[in-house]
PATI-891644 format. One line per field, with one value per residue (C-alpha): residue in one letter; residue number from 1; x, y, z; chain. Coordinates in pm, 1 decimal, decimal comma, always signed. Layout:
BEGIN
residu	A / ...
num	NUM / ...
c1	X / ...
c2	Y / ...
c3	Z / ...
chaine	A / ...
This chain:
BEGIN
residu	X / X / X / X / X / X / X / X / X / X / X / X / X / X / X / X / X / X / X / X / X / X / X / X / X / X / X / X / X / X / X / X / X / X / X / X / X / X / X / X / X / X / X / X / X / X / X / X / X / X / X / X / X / X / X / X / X / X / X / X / X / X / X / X / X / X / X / X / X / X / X / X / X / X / X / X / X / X / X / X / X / X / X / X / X / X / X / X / X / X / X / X / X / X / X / X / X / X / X / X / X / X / X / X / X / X / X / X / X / X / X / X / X / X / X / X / X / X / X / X / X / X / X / X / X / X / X / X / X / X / X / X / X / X / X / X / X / X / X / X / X / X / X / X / X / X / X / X / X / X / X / X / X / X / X / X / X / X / X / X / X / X / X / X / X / X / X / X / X / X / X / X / X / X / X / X / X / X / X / X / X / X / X / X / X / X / X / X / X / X / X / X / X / X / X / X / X / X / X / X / X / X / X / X / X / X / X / X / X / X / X / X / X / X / X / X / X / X / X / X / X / X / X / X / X / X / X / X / X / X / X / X / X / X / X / X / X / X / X / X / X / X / X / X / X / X / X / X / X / X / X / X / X / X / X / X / X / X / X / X / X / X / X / X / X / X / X / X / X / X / X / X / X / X / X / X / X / X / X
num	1 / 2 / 3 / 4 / 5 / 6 / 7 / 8 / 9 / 10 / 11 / 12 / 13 / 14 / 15 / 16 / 17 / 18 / 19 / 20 / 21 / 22 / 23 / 24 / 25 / 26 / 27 / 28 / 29 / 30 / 31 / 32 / 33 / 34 / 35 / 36 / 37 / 38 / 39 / 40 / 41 / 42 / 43 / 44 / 45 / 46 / 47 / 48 / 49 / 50 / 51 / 52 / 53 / 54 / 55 / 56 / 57 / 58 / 59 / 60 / 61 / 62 / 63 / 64 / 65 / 66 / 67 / 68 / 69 / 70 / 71 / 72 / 73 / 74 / 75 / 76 / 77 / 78 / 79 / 80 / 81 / 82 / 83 / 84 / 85 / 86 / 87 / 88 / 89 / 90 / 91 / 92 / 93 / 94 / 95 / 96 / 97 / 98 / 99 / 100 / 101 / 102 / 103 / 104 / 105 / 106 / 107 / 108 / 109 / 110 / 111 / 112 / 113 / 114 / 115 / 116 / 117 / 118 / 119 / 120 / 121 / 122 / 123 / 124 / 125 / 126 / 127 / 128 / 129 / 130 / 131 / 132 / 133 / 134 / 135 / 136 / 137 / 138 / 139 / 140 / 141 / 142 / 143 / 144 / 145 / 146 / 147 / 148 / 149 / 150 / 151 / 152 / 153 / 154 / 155 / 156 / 157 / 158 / 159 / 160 / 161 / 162 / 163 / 164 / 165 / 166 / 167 / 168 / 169 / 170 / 171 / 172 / 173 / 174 / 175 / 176 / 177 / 178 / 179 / 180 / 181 / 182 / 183 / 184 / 185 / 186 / 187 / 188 / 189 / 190 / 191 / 192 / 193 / 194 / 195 / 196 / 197 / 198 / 199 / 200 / 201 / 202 / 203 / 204 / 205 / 206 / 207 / 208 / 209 / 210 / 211 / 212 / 213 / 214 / 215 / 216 / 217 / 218 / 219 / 220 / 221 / 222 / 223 / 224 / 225 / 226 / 227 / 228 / 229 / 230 / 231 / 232 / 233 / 234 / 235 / 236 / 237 / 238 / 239 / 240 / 241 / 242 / 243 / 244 / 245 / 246 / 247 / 248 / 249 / 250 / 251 / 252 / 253 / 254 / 255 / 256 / 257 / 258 / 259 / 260 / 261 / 262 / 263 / 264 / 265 / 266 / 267 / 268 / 269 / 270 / 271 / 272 / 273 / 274 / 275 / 276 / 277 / 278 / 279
c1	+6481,1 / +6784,6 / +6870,1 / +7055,9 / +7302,1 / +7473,2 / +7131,1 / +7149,9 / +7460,8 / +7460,7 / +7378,1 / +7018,2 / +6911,0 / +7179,5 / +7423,3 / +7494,0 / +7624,0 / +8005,4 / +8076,8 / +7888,0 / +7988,6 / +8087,2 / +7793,1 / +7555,4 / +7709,1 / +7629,9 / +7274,0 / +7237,9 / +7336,2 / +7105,3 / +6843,0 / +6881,6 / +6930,3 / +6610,5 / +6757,6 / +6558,6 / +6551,3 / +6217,1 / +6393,5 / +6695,5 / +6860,4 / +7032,2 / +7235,3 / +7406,2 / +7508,0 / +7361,9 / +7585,5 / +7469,9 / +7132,2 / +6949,2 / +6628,2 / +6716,7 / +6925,2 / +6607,6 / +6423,4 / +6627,5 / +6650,3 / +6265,0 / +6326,3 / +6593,1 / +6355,6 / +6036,3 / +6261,4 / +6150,0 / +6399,0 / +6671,7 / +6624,4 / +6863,6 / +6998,3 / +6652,6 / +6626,1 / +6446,0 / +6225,4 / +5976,6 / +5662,1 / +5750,2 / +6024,5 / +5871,1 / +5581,9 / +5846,8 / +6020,4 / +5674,0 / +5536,2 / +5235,8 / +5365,4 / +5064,4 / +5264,0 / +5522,4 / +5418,7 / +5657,8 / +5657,8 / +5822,6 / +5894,5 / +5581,3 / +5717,2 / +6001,6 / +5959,7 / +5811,0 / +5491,9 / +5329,4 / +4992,3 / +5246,0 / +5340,2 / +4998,4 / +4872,1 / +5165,7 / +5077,1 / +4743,8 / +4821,5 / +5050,3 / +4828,5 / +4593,5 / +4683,5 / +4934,1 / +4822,6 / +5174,6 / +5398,7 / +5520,9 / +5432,8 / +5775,6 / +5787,2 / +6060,8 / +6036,2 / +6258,0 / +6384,6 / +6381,9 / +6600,2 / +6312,9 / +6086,5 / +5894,2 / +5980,5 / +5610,7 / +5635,6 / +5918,8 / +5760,4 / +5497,8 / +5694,3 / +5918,9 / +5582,3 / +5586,7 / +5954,9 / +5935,3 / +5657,5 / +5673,7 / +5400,9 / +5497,5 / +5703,4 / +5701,9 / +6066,1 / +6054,3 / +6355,7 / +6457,2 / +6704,2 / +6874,4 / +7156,3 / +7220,0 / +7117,3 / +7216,1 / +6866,8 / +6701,9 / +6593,5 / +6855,1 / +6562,6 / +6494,1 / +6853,1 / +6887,3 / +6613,0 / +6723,4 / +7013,2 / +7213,1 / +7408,9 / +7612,3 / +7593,7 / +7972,1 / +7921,2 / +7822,0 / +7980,3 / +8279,4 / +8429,3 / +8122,6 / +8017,0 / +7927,4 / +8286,2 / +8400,8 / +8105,0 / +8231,8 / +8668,9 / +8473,8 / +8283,5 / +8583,7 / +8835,5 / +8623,5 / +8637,1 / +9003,6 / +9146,2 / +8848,0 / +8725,3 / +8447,9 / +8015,6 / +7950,3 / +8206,4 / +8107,8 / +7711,1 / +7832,9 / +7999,3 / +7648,2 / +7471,5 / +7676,9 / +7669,2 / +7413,1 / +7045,8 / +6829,0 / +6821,7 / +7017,6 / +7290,2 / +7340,0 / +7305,2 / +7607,3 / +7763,1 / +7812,8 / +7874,8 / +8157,6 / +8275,0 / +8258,3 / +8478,2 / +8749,9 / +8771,4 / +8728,9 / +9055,2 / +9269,7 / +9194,1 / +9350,1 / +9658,3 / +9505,5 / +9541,0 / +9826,2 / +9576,5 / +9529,1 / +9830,3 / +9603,4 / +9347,5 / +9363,7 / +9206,1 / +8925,5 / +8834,4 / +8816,0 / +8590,2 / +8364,7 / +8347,3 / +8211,8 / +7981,5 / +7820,9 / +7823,0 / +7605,2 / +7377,9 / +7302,4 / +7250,8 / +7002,6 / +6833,0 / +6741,4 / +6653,0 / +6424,1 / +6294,8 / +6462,9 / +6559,2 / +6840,8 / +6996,6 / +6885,6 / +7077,8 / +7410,7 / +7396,4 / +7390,4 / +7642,1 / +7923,3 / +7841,6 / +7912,4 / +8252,2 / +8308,0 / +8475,4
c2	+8487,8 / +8360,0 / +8161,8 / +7880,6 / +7690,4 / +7958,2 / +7926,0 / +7532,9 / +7492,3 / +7696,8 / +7622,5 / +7776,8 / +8127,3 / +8381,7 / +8166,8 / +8142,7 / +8508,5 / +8469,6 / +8759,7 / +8918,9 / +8674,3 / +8891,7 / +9117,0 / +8790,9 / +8681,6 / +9031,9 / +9014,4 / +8642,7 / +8690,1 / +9003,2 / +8814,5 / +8519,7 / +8761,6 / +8924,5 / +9244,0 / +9254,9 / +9626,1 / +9789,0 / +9893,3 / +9823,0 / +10006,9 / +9726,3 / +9873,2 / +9754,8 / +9721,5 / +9447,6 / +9204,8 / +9211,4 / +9023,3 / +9314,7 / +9160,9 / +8818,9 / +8922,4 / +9108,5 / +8742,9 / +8590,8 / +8830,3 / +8787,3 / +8415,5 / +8432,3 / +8694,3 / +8426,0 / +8119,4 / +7816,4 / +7598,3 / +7830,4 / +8199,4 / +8472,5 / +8183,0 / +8079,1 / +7703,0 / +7692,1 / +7403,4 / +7500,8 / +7631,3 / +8042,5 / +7998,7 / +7802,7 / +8040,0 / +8312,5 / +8093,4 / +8069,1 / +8438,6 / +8313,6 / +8452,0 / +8628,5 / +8904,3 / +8974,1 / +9286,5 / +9361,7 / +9700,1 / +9807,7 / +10112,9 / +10193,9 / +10353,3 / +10527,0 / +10582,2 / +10442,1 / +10618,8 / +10811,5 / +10617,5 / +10290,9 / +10385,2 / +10448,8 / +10105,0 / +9952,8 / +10173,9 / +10009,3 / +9702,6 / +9727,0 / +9866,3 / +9565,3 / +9262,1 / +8987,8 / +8623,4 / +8540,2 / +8709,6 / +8996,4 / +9204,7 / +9215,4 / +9476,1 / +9519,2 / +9828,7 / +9797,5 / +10025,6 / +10279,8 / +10553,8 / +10630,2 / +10676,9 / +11055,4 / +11315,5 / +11293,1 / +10891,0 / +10919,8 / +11185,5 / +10948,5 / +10624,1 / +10864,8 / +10853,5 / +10474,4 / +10467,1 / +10742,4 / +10529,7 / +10199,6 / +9960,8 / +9688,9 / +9347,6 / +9506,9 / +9504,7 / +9695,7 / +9701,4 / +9918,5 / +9850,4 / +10075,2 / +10158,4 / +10525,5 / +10569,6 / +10965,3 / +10934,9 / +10894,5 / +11166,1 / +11252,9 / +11170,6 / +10830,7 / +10715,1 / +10820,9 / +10553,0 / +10249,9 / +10025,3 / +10035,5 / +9712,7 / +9774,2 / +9500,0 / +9341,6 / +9174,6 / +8773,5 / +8721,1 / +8946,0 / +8679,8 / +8677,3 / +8696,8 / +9060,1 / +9113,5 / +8955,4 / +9187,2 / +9481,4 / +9406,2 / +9289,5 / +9675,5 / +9817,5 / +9680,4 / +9829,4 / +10174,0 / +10213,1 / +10047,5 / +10345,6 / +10060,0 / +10248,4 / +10292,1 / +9997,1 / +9796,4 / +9860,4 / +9844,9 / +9482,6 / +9392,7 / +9474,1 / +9311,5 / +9030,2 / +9000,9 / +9216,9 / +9012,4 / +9124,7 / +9480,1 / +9245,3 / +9238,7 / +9613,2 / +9647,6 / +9392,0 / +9566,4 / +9921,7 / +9794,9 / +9649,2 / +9911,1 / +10107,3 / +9840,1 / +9909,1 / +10279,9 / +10315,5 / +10115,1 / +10290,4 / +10615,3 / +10415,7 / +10328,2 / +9918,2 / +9901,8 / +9901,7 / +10055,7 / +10371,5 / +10509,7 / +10536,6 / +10793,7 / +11122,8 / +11162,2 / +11362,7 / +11104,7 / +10829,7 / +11108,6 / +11198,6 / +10805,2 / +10721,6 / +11036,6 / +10845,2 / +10536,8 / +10665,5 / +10857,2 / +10507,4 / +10388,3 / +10609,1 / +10550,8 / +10155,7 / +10271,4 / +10508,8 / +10218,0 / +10339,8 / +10040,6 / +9884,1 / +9875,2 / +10225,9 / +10351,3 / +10162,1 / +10250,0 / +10629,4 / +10516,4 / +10404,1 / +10718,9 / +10961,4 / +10784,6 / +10865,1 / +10517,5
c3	+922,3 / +813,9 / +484,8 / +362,1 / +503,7 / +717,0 / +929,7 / +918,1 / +1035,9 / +1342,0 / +1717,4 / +1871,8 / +1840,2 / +2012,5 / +2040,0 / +1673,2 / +1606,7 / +1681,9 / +1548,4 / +1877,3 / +2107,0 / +2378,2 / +2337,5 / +2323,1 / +2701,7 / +2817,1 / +2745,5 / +2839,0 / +3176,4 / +3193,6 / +3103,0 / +3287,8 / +3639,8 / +3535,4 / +3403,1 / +3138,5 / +2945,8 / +2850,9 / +2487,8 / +2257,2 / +1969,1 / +1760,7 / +1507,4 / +1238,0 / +853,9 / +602,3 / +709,2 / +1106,8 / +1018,4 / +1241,9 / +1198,7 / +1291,0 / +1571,8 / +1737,6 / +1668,2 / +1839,7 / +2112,8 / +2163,3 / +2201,9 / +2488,4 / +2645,7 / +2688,9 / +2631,1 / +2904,2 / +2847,7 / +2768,2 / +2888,7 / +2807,8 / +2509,6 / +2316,5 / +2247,2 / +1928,0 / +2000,4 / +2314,6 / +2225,5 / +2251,7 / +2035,2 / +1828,2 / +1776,0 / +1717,1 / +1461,9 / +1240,4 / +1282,9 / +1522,9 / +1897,7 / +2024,5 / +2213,7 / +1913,8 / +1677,4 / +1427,2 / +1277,9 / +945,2 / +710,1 / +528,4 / +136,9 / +245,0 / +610,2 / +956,8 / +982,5 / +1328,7 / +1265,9 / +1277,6 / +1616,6 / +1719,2 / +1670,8 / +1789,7 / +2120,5 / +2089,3 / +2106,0 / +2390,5 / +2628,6 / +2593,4 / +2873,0 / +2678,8 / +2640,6 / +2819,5 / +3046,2 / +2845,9 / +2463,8 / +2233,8 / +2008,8 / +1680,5 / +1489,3 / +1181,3 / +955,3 / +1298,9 / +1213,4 / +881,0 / +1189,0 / +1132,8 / +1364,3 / +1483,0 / +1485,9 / +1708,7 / +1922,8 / +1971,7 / +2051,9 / +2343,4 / +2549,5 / +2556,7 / +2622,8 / +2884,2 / +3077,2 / +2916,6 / +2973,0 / +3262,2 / +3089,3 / +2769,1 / +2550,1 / +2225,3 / +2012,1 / +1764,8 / +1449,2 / +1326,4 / +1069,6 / +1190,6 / +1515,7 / +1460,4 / +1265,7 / +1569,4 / +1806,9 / +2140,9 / +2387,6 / +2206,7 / +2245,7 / +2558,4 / +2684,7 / +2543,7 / +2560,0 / +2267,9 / +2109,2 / +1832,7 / +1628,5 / +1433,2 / +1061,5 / +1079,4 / +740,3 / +701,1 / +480,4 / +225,7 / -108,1 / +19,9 / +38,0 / -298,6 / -428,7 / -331,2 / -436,2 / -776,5 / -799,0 / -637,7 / -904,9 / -1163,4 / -975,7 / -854,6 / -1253,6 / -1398,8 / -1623,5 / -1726,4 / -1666,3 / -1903,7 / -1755,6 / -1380,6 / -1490,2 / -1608,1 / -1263,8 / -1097,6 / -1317,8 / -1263,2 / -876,3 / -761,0 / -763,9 / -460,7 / -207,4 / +72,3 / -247,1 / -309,0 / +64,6 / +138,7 / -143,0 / -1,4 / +348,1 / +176,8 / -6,0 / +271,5 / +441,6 / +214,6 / +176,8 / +554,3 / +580,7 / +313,1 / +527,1 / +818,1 / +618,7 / +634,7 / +267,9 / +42,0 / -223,3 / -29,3 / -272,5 / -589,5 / -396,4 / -266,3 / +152,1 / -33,2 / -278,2 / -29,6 / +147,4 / -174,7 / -177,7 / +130,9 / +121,5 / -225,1 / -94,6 / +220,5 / -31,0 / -220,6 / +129,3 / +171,7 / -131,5 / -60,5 / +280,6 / +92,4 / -133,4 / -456,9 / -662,0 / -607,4 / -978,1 / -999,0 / -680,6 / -729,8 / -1132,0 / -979,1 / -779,3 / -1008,2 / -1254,8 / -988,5 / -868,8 / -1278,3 / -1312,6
chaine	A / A / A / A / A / A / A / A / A / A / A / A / A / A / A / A / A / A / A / A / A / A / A / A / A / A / A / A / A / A / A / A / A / A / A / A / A / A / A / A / A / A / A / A / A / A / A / A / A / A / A / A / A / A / A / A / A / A / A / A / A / A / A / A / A / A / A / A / A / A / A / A / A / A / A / A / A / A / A / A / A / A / A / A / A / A / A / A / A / A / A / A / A / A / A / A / A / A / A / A / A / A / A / A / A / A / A / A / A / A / A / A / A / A / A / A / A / A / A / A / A / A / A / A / A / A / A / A / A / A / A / A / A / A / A / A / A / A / A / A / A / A / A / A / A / A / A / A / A / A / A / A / A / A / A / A / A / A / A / A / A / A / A / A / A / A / A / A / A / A / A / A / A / A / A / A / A / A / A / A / A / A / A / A / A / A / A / A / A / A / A / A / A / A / A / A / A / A / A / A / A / A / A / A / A / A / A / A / A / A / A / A / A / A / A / A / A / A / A / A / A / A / A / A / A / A / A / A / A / A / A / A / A / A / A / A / A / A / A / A / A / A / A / A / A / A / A / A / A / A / A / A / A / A / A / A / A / A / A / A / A / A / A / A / A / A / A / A / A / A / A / A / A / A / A / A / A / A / A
């Protein structure tokens, strides 16, 4: 769920992501016509809250007061709010990857008759799914059970198989906090990087601002932020590299992606990081 203040201070479930507001229309008035998809592909970075987003999705879906929106205070959202909606399963990487056995109890589960109208599913960490996992989960999306709305997050939806993609709606989802500490992160990192400061000095910049995963995560989407605008020419700093080291750049920065999505640890992955940029 989401933390803090930024949470707090924000209007009830969909409605909150402003970032997305077009998107968020889209799928209210879907919902509220009754055009209500069997599965979803949500993708996005670090900074899309993924997770929450598909929470509050599941809200608008069974919402009584507020369909397609999600009121946050009748009983189905409030179950979904504390973890205790009989018809949500939540399914999530197991080590390094979404697992076929995962799948199969999820499957399980949904053929069984829901306490309320309709089962929600949310696989995260999707695109880790095994080949055979995702072999598995095309059955139920091929010939899903009646009512039932899994969706599927994703940071790379290239990761998942053609014939998975090709049954579900996908929403790409824009950054909630563009303007973050994710942001300052990554021009702090990225200082050290383009002024070739050094390892100890960069290791000291992550130790500074990098604390959690969700950190080093918000930390490469931003990175990536910046070097994907100095190859469009947004960014007066695109003079001090060459078009194949902002390439070599990005390709690192994906690998360390990888890596958390992997469950490497964190300091580990963006330490590996900053040594192979050689700043």
């Amino acid at each position: 769920m989401f933390t803090g203040n930024w949470r707090q201070c924000l209007k009830v479930s969909l409605s909150r992501y402003k970032s997305n507001k077009k998107l968020i229309d889209r799928i209210s008035l879907g919902i509220k016509h009754g055009r209500i998809f069997h599965a979803y592909i949500l993708e996005g970075d670090a900074l899309s809250y993924k997770d929450d987003f598909a929470v509050d999705l599941c809200k608008a879906v069974v919402c009584t007061e507020m369909p397609g929106v999600g009121c946050d205070s009748c009983i189905n959202c409030r179950k979904i709010e504390h973890d205790n909606y009989e018809d949500l399963y939540v399914v999530e990487a197991d080590g390094m990857s979404v697992k076929d056995e995962q799948i199969a109890k999820l499957q399980a589960e949904l053929k069984k008759k829901p306490a309320g109208d309709r089962h929600l599913a949310i696989i995260k960490d999707a695109d880790t799914m095994t080949l055979r996992a995702q072999n598995r989960l095309l059955k139920t999306l091929e010939e899903p059970f009646a009512g039932t709305v899994i969706i599927l997050l994703s940071e790379n939806r290239e990761n998942l198989i053609d014939t998975i993609r090709s049954r579900c709606v996908l929403y790409r989802l824009e950054d909630e906090r563009s303007d973050s500490s994710g942001g300052e992160k990554a021009e702090a990192v990225f200082e050290a990087i383009s002024e070739k400061k050094g390892f100890f000095k960069g290791k000291e910049v992550l130790s500074a601002n990098i604390k959690s995963r969700e950190d080093a995560l918000e930390l490469l989407d931003g990175l990536e932020r910046i070097y994907q605008k100095m190859l469009k020419w947004e960014d007066d700093r695109r003079t001090l590299f060459t078009k194949d080291e902002i390439f070599r750049s990005i390709e690192l920065i994906e690998e360390a992606r990888r890596d958390l999505l992997f469950k490497v640890n964190y300091q580990y992955a963006l330490k590996n990081l900053i040594l192979k940029m050689e700043i």
